[in-house]
N, C-alpha and C positions, 0 to 999 in steps of 0.2 A: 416233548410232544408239541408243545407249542410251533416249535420249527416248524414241525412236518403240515403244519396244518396253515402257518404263512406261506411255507412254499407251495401247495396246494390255491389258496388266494392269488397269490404271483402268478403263476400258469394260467388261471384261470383270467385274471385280467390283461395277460398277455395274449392268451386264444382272443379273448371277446376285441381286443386291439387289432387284432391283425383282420379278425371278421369285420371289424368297422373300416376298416383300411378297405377294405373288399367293396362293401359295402358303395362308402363313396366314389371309388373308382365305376364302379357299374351306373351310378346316378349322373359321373362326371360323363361317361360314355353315351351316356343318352338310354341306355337300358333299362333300367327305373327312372320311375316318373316322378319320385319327392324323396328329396334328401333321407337319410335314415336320424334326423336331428334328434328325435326322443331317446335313441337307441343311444347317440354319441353322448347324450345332457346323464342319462343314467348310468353311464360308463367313469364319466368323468364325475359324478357324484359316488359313485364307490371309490373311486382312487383317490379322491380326496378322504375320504372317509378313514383309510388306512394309515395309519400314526406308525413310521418306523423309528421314533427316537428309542424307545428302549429294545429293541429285537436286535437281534445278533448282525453282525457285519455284512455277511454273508445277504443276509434277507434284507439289510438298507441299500448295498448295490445294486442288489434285483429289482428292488421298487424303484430307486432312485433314474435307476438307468430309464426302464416303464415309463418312468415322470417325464424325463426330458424325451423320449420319442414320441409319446401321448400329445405332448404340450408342441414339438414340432409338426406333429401329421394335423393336430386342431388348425393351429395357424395355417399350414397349406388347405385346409381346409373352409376356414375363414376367409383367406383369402381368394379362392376359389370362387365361392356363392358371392362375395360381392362383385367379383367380376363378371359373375354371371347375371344377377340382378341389374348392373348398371349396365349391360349389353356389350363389355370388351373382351369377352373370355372367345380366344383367339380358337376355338374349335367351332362355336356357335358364332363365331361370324362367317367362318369358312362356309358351315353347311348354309349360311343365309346369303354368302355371294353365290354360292351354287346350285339354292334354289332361284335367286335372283334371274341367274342367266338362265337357269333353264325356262322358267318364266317368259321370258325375252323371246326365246326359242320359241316357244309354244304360240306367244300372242303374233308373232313373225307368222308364222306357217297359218295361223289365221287369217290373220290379212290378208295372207296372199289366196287364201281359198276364197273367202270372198269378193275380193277385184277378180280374180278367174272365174267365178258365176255368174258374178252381174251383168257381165255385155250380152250373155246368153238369156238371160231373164228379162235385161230391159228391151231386147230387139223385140223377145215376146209380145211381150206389154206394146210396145211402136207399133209392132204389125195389126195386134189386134183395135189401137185406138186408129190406125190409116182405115182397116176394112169398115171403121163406126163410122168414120167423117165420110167416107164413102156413097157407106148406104144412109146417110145425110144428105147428101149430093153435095159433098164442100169438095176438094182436092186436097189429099195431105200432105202437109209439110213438115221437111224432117230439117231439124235443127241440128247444128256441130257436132260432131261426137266433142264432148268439152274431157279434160285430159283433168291434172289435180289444179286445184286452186281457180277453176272455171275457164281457165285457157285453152282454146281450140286445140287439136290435136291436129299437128301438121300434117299437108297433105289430104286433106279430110273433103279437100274438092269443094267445099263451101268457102264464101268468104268471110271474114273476121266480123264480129258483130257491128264494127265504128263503120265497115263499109256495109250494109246491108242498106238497102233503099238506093242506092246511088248507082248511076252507071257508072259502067268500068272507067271512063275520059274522069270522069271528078275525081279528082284526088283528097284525101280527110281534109287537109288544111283547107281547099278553097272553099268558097260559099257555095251553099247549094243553089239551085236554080228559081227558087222560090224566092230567094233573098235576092237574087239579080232582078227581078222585075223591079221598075222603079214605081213609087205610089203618086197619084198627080197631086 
């Protein structure tokens, strides 16, 4: 009787074995959200608990075998959570180069939505500050369209800021005409 009732324990810790195999596969997948660690600390506290030195042959294989896959799936298991804890578990960096770039993507298509609005907004803004100085009576002046990093935009029919005030004959290097007059 005692057999039947170690082999009944055996099954039983081999079902709850393979449900914790399940288990952390589903947690390693990302499909549960917390390890099932209570569940494996209680598993592994019943099989320790089970003393095969005096039971039959039969029933110290059974366990024994139990023992060494238990003690192999812990360590894959072990192994596992620290690699995830320490951030090299090679599925959770894949999903994190993959939100990385889509990221990337997203903030890209930004960008670019905004530099494609703005010339239409700031013209707004220009026309309605020209009609202000207007009905001021000043004349409005429209400055460069400036490109990235505050550089004219070629072509833009204005001239570059270093020549503004000067006529076209002076060139940046000479003196301006102010500095040619000589003082007595």
């Amino acid at each position: 009787m005692a057999s039947a009732d170690d082999d009944r324990l055996i099954t039983d810790l081999e079902q709850r074995t393979a449900k914790m195999r399940i288990a952390f596969d589903l947690y390693f997948m990302g499909i549960e959200k917390a390890p099932p660690l209570i569940e494996r600390d209680g598993l592994q506290r019943d099989i320790r608990a089970f003393d095969p030195s005096r039971r039959e042959p039969v029933v110290r294989f059974r366990f024994l075998n139990l023992l060494a896959r238990f003690q192999t799936f812990d360590t894959h298991w072990q192994r596992t959570l620290k690699a995830i804890s320490e951030g090299t578990y090679s599925r959770d960096r894949f999903k994190a180069d993959l939100h990385e770039k889509q990221r990337a993507v997203e903030a890209r298509g930004r960008v670019e939505a905004r530099t494609e609005s703005k010339p239409g907004a700031s013209s707004k803004i220009g026309d309605a500050a020209d009609a202000f100085l207007v009905s001021l009576g000043r004349a409005p002046t429209r400055s460069p369209p400036v490109g990235l990093r505050g550089a004219p935009i070629e072509g833009s029919g204005t001239p570059p800021l270093a020549m503004r005030g000067r006529s076209i004959v002076e060139t940046p290097g000479a003196a301006p005409r102010s500095a040619s007059v000589a003082a007595p």
